[in-house]
C-alpha positions in Angstrom: 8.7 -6.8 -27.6 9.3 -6.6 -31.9 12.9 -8.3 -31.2 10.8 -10.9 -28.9 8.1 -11.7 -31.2 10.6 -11.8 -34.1 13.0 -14.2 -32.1 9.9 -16.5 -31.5 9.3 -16.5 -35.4 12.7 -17.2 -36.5 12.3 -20.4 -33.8 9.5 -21.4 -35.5 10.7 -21.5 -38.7 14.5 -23.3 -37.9 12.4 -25.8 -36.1 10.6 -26.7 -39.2 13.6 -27.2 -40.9 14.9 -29.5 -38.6 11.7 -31.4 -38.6 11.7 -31.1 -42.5 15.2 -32.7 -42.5 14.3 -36.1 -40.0 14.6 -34.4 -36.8 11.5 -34.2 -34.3 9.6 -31.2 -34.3 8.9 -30.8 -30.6 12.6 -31.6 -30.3 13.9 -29.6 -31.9 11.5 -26.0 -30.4 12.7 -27.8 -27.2 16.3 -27.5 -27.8 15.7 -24.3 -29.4 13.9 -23.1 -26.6 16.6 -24.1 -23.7 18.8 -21.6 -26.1 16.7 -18.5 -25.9 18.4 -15.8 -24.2 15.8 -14.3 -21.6 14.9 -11.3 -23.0 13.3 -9.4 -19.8 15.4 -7.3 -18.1 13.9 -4.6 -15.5 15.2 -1.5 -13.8 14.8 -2.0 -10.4 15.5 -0.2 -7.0 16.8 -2.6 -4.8 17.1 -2.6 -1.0 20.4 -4.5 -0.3 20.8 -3.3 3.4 20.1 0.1 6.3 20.8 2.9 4.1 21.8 0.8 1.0 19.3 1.2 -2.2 20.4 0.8 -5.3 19.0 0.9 -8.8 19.8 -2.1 -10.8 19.1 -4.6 -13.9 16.9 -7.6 -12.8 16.1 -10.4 -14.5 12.9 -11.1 -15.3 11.4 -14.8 -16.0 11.0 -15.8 -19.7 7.4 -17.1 -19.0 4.8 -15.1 -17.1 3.2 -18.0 -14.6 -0.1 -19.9 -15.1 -2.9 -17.4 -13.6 -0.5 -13.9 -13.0 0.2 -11.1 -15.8 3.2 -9.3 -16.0 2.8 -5.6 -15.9 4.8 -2.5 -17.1 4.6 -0.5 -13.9 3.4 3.2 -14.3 3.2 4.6 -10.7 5.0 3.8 -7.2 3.8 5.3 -4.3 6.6 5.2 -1.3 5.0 4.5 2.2 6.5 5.2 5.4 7.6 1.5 5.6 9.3 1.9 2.7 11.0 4.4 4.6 11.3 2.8 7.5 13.3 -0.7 5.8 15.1 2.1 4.3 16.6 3.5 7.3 16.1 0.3 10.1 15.9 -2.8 7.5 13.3 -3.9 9.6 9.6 -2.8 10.8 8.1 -5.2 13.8 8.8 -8.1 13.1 9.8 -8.1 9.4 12.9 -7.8 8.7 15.6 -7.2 5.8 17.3 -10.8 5.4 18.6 -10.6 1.7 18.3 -7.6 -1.4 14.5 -7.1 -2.3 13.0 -4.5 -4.4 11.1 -2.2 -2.2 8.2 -0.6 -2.9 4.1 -1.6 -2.7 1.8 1.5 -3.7 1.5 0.4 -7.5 -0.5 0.8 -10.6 0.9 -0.3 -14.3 -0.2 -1.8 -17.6 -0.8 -5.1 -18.7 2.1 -6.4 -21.6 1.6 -9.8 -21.4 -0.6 -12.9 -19.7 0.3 -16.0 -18.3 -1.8 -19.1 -19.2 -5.6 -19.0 -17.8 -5.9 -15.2 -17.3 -9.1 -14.2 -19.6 -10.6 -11.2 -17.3 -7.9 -8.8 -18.3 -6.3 -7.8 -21.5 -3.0 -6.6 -22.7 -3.2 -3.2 -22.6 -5.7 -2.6 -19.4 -4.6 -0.2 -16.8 -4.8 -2.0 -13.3 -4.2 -1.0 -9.8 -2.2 -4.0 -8.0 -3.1 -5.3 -4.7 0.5 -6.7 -2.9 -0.4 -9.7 -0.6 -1.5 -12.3 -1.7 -2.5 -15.3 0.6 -2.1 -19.0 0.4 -6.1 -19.7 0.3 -5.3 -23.2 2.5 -5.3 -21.2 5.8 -8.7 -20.2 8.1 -7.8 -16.6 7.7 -7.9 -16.9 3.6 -11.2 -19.2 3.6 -13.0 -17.1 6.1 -12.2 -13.8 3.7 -9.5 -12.1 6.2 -6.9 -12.9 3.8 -4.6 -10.4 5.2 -4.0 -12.5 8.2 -2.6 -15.3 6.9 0.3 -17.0 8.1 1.4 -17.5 4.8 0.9 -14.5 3.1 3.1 -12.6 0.9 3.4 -9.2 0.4 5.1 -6.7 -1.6 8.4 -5.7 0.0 7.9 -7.6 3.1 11.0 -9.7 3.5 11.7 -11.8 1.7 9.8 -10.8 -1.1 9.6 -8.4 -3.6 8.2 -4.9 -4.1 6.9 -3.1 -7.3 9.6 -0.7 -7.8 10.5 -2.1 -10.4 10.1 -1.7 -14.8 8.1 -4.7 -14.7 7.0 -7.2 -12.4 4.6 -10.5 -12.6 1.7 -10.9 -10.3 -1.4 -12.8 -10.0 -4.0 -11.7 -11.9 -7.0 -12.1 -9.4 -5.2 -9.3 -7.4 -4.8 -6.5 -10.3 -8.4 -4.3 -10.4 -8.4 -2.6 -14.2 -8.3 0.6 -13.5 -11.8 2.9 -14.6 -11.4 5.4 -17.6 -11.7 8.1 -15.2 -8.7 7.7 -13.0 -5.2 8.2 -13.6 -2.3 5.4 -12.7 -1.3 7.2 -9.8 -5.0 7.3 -8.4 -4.5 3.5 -8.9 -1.4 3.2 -7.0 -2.9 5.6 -4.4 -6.1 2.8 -3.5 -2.9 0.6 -1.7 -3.2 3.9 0.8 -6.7 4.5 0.9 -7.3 0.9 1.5 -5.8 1.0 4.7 -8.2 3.3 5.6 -11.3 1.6 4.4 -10.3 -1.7 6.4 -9.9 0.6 9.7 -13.2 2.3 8.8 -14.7 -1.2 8.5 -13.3 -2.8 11.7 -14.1 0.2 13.7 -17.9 0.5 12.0 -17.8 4.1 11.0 -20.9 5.2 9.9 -23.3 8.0 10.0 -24.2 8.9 13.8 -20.4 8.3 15.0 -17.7 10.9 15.2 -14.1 9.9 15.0 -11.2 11.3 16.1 -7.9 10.2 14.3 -4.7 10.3 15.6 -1.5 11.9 13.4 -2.1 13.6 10.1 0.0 11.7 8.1 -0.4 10.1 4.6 -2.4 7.0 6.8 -4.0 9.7 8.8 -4.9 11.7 6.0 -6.6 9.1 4.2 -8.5 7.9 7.2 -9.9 10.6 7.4 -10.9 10.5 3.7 -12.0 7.0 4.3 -13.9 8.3 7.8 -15.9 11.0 5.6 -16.7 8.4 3.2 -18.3 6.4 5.3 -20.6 9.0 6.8 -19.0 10.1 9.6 -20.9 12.9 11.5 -17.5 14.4 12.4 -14.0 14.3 12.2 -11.2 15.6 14.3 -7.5 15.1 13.1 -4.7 16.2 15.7 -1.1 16.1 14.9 2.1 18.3 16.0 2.4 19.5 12.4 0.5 22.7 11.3 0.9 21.9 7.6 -0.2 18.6 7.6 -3.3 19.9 9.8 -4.1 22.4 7.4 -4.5 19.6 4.6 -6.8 17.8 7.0 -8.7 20.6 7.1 -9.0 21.2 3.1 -9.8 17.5 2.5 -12.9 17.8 4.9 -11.9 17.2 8.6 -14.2 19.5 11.2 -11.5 20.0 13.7 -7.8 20.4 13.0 -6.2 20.3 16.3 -2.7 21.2 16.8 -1.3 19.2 19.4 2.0 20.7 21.2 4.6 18.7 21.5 5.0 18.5 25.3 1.5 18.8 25.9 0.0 15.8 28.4 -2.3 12.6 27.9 -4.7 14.6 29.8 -4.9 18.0 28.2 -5.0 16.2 24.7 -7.5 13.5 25.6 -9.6 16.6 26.9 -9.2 18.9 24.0 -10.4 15.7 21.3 -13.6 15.1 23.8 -14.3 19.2 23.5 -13.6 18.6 19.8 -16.4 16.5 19.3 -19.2 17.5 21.1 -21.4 16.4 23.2 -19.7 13.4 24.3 -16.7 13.4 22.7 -15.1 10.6 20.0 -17.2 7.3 19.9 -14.1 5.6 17.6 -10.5 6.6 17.9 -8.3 5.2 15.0 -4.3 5.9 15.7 -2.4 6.3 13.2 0.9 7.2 15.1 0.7 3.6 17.3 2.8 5.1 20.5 2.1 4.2 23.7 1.5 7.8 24.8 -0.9 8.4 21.5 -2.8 4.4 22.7 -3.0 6.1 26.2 -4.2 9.4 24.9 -7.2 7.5 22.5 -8.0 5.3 25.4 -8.3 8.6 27.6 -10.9 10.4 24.9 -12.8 7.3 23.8 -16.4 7.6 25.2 -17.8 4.8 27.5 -18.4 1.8 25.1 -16.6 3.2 22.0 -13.9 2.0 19.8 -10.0 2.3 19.5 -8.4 1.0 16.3 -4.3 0.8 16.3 -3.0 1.6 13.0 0.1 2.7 13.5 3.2 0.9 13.7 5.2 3.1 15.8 6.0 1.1 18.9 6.0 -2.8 19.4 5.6 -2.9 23.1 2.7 -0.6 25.7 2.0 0.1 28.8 -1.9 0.2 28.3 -4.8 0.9 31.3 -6.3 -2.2 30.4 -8.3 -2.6 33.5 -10.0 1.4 32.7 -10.5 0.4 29.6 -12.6 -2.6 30.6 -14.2 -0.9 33.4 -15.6 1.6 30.4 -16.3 -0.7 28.3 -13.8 0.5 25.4 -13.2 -2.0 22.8 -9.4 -2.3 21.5 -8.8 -3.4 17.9 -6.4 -4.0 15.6 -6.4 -2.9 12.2 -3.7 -4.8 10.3 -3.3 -3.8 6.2 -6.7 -4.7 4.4 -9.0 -7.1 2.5 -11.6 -7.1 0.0 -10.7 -3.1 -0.1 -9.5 -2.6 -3.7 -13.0 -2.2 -5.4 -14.7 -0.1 -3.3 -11.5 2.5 -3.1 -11.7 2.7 -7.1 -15.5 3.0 -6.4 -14.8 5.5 -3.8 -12.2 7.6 -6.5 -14.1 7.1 -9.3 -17.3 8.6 -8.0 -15.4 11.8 -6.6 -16.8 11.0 -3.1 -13.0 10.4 -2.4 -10.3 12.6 -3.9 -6.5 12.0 -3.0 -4.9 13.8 -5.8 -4.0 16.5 -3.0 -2.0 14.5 -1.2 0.5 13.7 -4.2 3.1 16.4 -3.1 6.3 15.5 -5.0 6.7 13.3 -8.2 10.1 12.1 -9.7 11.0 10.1 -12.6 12.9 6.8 -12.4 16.1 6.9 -12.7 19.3 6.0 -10.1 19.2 9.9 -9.5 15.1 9.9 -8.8 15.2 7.0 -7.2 17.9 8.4 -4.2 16.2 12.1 -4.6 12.9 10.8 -4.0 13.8 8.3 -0.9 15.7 11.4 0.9 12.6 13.6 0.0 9.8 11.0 1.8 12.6 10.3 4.7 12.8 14.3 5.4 9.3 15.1 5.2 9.4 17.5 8.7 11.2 19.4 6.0 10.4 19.2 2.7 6.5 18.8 3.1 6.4 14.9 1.6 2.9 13.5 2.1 3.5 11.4 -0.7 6.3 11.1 -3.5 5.3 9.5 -6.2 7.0 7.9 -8.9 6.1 7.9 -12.5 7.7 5.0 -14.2 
């Protein structure tokens, strides 16, 4: 930034002497200007193809764009998708075309702002938001941003992620951060987000018990979101005993180890006894299998609610005609909206703490970067919830 700044002056000053000695002024800054080297360059971890990351320079743009900041990036959560483009390049329908920088669980620090930012300042701490819509489409004008056509989101093919030194985004979508909480509580409301908008669509609230399917990093922070928001009771069923026991310590009623070859049947019947009298009034899976869809549509109570989180399968074989003989309402439950303020709300007051489920950390370097990625991709056996990274 002092070799910047100084650069700048010295540009200054030549241009006045051109000007002094008969040349244009503005001429001469512009021709001055066209010869400035850029002097952003960013450490980056770039996906280039399945089982191909590597850590590289990236240019950054000279300017920072009209309405977007460009932030130092502090911490970088890494999500199962991350994971998943990793090991696939792809997830649904999104797939690797080209190298992008992965990564989307972000906070960082304001260095500089573009023209017509004034509600930040260089220097804030902000949590980042990673889609941002076009605001032209229904979606964006009716407030359900995140399903427009035309969004873009943070390593979603083709563009970009956060794992990076430094990145520019729009400044509308960076949150400054309260004093209380800690970058990587920031880049942990990307996470709790997700469970917020579930909580939302479903209309958890006091009076309702929920069941939530896998135990997870998503899972785990449902049911965070689910306690939040005043549900009577939560039960949390996975195959992992560990995970489960987390579940339990952040506030779940029932942990409820699920054996692996264990039927639709028995589990749909061991969430109803879970969750007495009647059994779960909103299902939200987290796993999105066709067996875990069956098994929620099994346990839902006449008239409840099934939210699919979970990305794990593309194509079901569903009881459709059950679940509209009972009444049971299917919904999707697809990234978030208008989340980010009330998850720094949520942190900031204590009624929602995810510092627990921060289980491994790493620097950034080419070394952390490859350490970390095996860590998260082996988490049956190393215990990752979430790997941070701490730029």
């Amino acid at each position: 930034m002092a070799y910047r700044q100084c650069l700048k002056r010295l540009q200054q000053s030549a241009a006045t002497q051109l000007a002094s000695s008969g040349t244009s002024r503005s001429f001469a800054a512009d021709v001055l200007a066209e010869q400035e080297p850029s002097l952003w360059r960013s450490s980056a971890a770039v996906l280039h193809g399945v089982n191909d990351l590597r850590f590289e320079d990236v240019a950054m743009p000279e300017r920072v764009p009209e309405g977007s900041c460009r932030l130092e990036m502090k911490a970088v959560g890494i999500c199962g998708s991350d994971v998943h483009f990793w090991k696939k390049g792809r997830l649904a329908d999104f797939v690797l075309t080209g190298p992008m920088i992965i990564g989307h669980e972000s906070a960082g620090t304001v260095v500089e702002l573009g023209p017509g930012v004034h509600h930040l300042k260089v220097g804030d701490r902000v949590a980042v938001e990673g889609g941002v819509p076009c605001w032209h489409s229904k979606a964006s004008r009716e407030g359900r941003y995140n399903l427009c056509p035309d969004l873009t989101f943070f390593a979603t093919p083709p563009t970009h992620g956060s794992l990076s030194q430094y990145i520019d985004h729009p400044a509308h979508f960076c949150y400054a951060l309260p004093a209380a909480l800690t970058h990587e509580e920031g880049a942990m409301a990307e996470p709790l987000s997700v469970g917020v908008h579930a909580c939302r669509r479903a209309g958890v609230s006091p009076g309702k018990n929920v069941a939530i399917i896998g135990a997870g990093p998503i899972g785990l922070m449902m049911s965070l979101a689910a306690k939040a928001f005043g549900a009577d009771k939560i039960a949390v069923t996975d195959v992992k005993e560990d995970n489960l026991a987390l579940a339990d310590s952040l506030g779940a009623n029932v942990a409820l180890l699920q054996q692996p070859h264990a039927s639709i049947q028995d589990v749909a019947a061991a969430l109803r006894t879970a969750l007495p009298p009647f059994g779960p009034d909103i299902i939200i899976d987290c796993a999105g299998f066709e067996s875990t869809m069956q098994t929620a549509m099994a346990a839902c109570v006449p008239g409840g609610k099934v939210v699919l989180v979970g990305m794990g399968q593309n194509h079901m074989k569903l009881a459709m005609g059950t679940a509209s003989c009972r009444e049971v309402d299917l919904l999707g439950s697809f990234r978030y909206a208008n989340t980010y303020p009330l998850c720094l709300n949520l942190m900031e007051s204590k009624r929602v703490d995810v510092t627990p489920l921060i289980t491994h950390r790493f620097g950034f370097t080419a070394q952390d970067v490859a350490a970390a990625f095996d860590t998260a991709s082996r988490a049956s056996e190393t215990g990752a919830i979430k790997v941070m990274f701490n730029l």
